[in-house]
N, C-alpha and C positions, 0 to 999 in steps of 0.2 A: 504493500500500500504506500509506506514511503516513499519507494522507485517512484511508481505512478506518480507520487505528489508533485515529486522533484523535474521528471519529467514534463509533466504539464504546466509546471513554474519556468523550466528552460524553452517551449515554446511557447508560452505568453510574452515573454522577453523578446525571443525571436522574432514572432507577430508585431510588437511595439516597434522593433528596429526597422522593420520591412514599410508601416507605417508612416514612422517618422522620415525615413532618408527617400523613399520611393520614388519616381520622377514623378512629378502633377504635368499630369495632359491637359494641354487647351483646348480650344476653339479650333485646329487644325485640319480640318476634312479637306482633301483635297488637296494641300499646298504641297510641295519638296519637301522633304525633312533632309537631315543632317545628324550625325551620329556622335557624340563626346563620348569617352569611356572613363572609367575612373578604378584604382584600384587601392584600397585606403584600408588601414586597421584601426577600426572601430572597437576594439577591443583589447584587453591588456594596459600595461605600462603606458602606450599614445593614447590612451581615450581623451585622458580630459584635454587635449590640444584638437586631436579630430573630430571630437564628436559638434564642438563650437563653430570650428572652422564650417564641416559642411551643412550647419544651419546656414550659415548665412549663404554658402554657395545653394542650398537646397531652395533659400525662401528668393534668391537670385533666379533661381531657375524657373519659380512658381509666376513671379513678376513679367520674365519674358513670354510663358505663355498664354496669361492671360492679357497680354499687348497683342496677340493673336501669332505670335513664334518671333524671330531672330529678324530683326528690320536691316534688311541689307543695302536698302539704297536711299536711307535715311530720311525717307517721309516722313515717319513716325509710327508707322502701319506696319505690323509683322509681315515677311514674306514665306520667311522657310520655319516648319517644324523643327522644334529640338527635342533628340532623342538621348537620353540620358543612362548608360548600361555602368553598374558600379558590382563591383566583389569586395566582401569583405575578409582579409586574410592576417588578422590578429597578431602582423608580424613573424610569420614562420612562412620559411621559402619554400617548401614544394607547395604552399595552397597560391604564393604569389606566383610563383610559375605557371600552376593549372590555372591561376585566371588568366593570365595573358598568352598562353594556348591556344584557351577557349575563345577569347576574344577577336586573334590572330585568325582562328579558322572559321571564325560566324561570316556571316554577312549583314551590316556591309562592313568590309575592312576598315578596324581603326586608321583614322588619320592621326589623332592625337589622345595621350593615355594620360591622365591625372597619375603621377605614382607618388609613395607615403614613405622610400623607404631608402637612404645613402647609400648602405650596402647593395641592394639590390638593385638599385640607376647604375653603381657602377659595373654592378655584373651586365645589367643588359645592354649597356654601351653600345658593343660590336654587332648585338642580336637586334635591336633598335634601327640601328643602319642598313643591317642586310634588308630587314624587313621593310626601311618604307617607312615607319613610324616614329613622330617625333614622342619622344618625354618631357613630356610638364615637373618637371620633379618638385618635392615638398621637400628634401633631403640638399644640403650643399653642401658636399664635401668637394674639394678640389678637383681631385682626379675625374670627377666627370666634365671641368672645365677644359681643361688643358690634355692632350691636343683636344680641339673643339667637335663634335661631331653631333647626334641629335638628339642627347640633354638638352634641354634648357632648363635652366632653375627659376621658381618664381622670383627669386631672389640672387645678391653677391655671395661668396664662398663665405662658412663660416668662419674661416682666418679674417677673412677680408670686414669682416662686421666686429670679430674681437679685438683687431689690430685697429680700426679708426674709431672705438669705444675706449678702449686703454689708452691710445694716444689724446682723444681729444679730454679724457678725463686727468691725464698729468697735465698738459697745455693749459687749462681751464679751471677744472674744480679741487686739484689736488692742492691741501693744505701745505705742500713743501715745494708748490712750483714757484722756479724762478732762483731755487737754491743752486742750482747747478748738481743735483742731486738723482743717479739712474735709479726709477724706483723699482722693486723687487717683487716680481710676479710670479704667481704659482695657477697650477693647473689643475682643479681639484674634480674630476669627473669621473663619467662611466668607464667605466677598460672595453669600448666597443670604438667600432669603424666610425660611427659616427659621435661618441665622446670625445674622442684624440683627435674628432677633425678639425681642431684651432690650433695644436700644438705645434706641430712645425710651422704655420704658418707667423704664427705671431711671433715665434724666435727667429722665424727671416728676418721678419719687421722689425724686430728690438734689434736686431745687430744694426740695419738698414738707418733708424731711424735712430736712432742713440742715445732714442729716451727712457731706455727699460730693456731689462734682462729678464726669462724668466729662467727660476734657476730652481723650480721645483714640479715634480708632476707625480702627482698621486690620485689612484684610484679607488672610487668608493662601488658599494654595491649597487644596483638600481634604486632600492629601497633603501635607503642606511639608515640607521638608527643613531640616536642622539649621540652614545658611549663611542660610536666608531667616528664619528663626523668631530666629535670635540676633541680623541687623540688626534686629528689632522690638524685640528687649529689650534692646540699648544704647541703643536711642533714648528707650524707657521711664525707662529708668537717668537718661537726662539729662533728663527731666520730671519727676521724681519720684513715679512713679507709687507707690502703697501696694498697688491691687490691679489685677491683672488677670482680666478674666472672657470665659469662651469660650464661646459658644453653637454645640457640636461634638461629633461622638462621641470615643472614648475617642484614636486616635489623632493629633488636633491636641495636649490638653492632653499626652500623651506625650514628644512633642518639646519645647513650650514647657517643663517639671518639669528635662528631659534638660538643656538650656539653663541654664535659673535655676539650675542647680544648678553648671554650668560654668566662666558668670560669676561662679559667687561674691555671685552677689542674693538668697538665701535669706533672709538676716535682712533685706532690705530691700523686696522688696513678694513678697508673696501671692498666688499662683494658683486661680481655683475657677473649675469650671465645672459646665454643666447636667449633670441626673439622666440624660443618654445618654452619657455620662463617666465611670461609676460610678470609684471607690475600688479596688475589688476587682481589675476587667478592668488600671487603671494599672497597680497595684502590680505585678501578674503580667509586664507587657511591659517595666516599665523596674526594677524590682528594689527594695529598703528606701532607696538612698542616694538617688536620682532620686527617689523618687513624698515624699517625708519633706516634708510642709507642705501635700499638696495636700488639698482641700476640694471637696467636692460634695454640695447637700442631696438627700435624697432623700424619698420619700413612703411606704415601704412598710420593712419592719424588715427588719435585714440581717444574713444568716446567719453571716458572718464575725465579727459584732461581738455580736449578737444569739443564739446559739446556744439557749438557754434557751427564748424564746418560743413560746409556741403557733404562731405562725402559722409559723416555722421551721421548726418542730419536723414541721406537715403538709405544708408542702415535701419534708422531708427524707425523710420517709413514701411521697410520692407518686414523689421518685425514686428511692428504693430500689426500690420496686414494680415498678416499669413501666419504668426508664432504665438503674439505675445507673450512672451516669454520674461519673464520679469528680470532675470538674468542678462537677456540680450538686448540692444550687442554690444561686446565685447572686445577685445584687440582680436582675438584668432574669428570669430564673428565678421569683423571688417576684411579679415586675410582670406577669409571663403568666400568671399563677394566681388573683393578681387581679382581673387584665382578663377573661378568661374567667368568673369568679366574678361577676365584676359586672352582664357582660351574660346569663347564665342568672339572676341575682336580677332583673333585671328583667323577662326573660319570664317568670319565675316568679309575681309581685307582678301581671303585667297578665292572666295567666290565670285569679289568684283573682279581680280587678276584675273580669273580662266575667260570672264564671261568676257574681255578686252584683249586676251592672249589671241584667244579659239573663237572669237566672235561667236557665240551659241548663247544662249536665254539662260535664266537663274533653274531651271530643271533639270536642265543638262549640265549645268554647272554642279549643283549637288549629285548629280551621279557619277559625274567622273571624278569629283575633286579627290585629290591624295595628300596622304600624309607630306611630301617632299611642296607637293602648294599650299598645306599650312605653312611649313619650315620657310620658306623662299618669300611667298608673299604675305608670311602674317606675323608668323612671331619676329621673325627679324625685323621686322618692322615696325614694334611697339613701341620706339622710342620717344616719348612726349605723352602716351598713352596716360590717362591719371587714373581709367577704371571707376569711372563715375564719382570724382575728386575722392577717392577714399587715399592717394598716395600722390604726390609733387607730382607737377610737370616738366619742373627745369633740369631735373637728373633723372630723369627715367633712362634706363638701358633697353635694347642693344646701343651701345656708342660703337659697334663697328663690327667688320662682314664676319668677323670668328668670335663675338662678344656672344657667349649662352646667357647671361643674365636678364632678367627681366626688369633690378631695380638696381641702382648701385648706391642708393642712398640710406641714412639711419638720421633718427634723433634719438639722443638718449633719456628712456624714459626710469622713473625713480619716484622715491617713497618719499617724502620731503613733507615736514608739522603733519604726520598722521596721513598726506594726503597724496592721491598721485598727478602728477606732475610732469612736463617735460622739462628737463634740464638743460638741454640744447637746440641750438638753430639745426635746420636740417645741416646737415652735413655729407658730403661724397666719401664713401668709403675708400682706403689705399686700394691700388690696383695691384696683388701682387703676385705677379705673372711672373711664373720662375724664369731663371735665366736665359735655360735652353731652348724653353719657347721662342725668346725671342731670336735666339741664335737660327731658329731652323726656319725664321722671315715669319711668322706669324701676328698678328696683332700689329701691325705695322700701320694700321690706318686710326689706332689711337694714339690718346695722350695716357703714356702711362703715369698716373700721379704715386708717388711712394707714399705719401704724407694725409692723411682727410683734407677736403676743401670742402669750405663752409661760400655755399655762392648767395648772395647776398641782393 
């Protein structure tokens, strides 16, 4: 009878989730549709980053069809149905493989895949190319940058986001700037592909830029517990670390803030970590006296700090409408609005291309369009995109023909009297594009900046 119980507990859940994320059909009889896929873990250790995120991509989706589908020649009037096909793979790679299999052999052929996962964008790198299909990736580790091929990241690498976070925070907020003083960074994260993906990059950047050393890297659990997270930070304590930085969602830096604040280290080093960390989610778990000094850039304007903004503002729009969710929205809320926004601007941008390449009408244009005329005429093309103002227009990426990013900019957001706050002007993250790249003529149609620029 228990079986039974539990059972019919785990498909009421099931049921809920099919619910909640399911694509909403419009008014579309008769028009061209067009296919997005997406391949996300909804479950596990990323929940509470994905499950935010693809509300708002979800209540994004609900918006376009009830505008009657995807408005390609800018009347205002929907043209083409959007067809929305999602797996959920809980982070474990044979399920991520069998979706994009499955999805590979359906009909019609993805043109572009939403994927959730560093390691996984880098494995499918070479299988992404043969195939035709570009990656949306949620994951920015390096190596899917460099050499360039058809990753693209919503986002700059995560070196490239801890490297012009650290710098502009010795430049700017650091209590000893101006001393002539290299401050001492430590590395306090997951022992995964995607943990360790700041650490060589930002020890390029501290050598490069000569503002900082990090001269420690230690690994925690996924979950760590208070006794193992506080032997990190007296040992920190007796190095004199100034910053510490966590490549982790929101519940590592929780306990690390919970800690510094324990110890009594607050006036003496600094916590920040990456944009799946946000401000908002901390503040919530560990309250105004714990989260008070933590720091995290982010790419997209935040509703907490931000309330005014257009792009807020049709957040806030889209989930009144379709959610209300008292919760929403969010920072990662705003980044599924985004992301959804970024990959219909691209199918949108390669269906004017074919219908001016091939001279043929918007139906023939959605039947033949392919992955390589997203790549060509959409996403490389996003540069100035703002995604229905939710992110700048003056640093939007691609800045050039091998650029995979989609954004190269941060402000750094933080806990500041109880409340969250941004601490910074936008700012352009360093470009740090290893050596060899450029030796082998790549990237030769930017400006590689080493340094943050703050454009004004």
């Amino acid at each position: 009878m228990k079986q039974k119980s539990k059972l019919l507990c785990l498909l009421g859940a099931f049921a809920m989730l099919i619910s909640l994320l399911a694509p909403t059909e419009g008014l579309t009889a008769g028009k061209p549709s067009i296919t997005i896929h997406n391949i996300i873990d909804l479950t596990g250790a990323y929940a509470p980053i994905a499950i935010p995120s693809e509300k708002g991509g979800k209540d994004y989706l609900a918006w376009i069809a009830e505008r009657g589908g995807l408005d390609v020649d800018g009347d205002g009037k929907g043209d083409v149905e959007v067809k929305y096909t999602w797996a959920e793979f809980g982070n474990v790679d044979a399920r991520f493989m069998s979706a994009y299999k499955r999805f590979r052999m359906g009909k019609p052929k993805p043109t572009i895949i939403e994927m959730w996962s560093s390691p996984n964008q880098e494995m499918m790198k070479p299988i992404l190319e043969r195939d035709g299909i570009v990656c949306y990736g949620i994951g920015f580790s390096d190596p899917q940058l460099y050499p360039p091929a058809w990753n693209y990241m919503d986002c700059w690498s995560y070196g490239e986001s801890a490297a012009g976070a650290i710098e502009y925070y010795i430049d700017n907020l650091w209590p000893k700037k101006g001393k002539g003083i290299k401050a001492k960074v430590a590395h306090l994260t997951w022992d995964t592909a995607y943990g360790r993906g700041a650490n060589e990059p930002t020890k390029r950047h501290g050598v490069k830029s000569g503002k900082y050393e990090v001269i420690l890297e230690r690994f925690c659990t996924m979950m760590p517990t208070d006794p193992e997270i506080m032997g990190f930070l007296s040992d920190f304590e007796k190095h004199g670390i100034d910053i510490i930085w966590s490549n982790s969602i929101v519940q590592t830096p929780a306990v690390i803030m919970k800690g510094i604040h324990k110890l009594g280290l607050s006036g003496k080093m600094v916590h920040m970590a990456n944009l799946w960390a946000p401000a908002d989610q901390l503040l919530d778990i560990v309250g105004p006296g714990s989260a008070e000094g933590y720091m995290c850039p982010q790419p997209v304007f935040v509703p907490a700090a931000d309330p005014n903004e257009p792009g807020v503002k049709f957040a806030k729009m889209l989930n009144d409408k379709y959610r209300k969710d008292p919760a929403m929205p969010n920072i990662q809320y705003m980044r599924g609005v985004r992301m959804k926004a970024n990959m219909l601007e691209s199918v949108r941008r390669a269906l004017l291309g074919i219908m001016k390449r091939d001279k043929v009408d918007l139906a023939t244009a959605c039947s033949k369009i392919t992955g390589k005329d997203v790549k060509e005429l959409g996403m490389q093309t996003l540069a100035g995109y703002t995604a229905h103002d939710t992110t700048v227009k003056f640093q939007s990426a691609p800045s050039g023909k091998d650029d995979r990013r989609l954004a190269n900019h941060d402000r750094l957001i933080g806990i500041k009297g109880g409340k969250l706050v941004a601490l910074s002007p936008w700012y352009k993250v360093p470009r740090l594009v290893p050596d060899d790249m450029i030796k082998q003529g790549l990237f030769k149609d930017e400006k590689i900046n080493i340094h943050y620029e703050v454009v004004k």
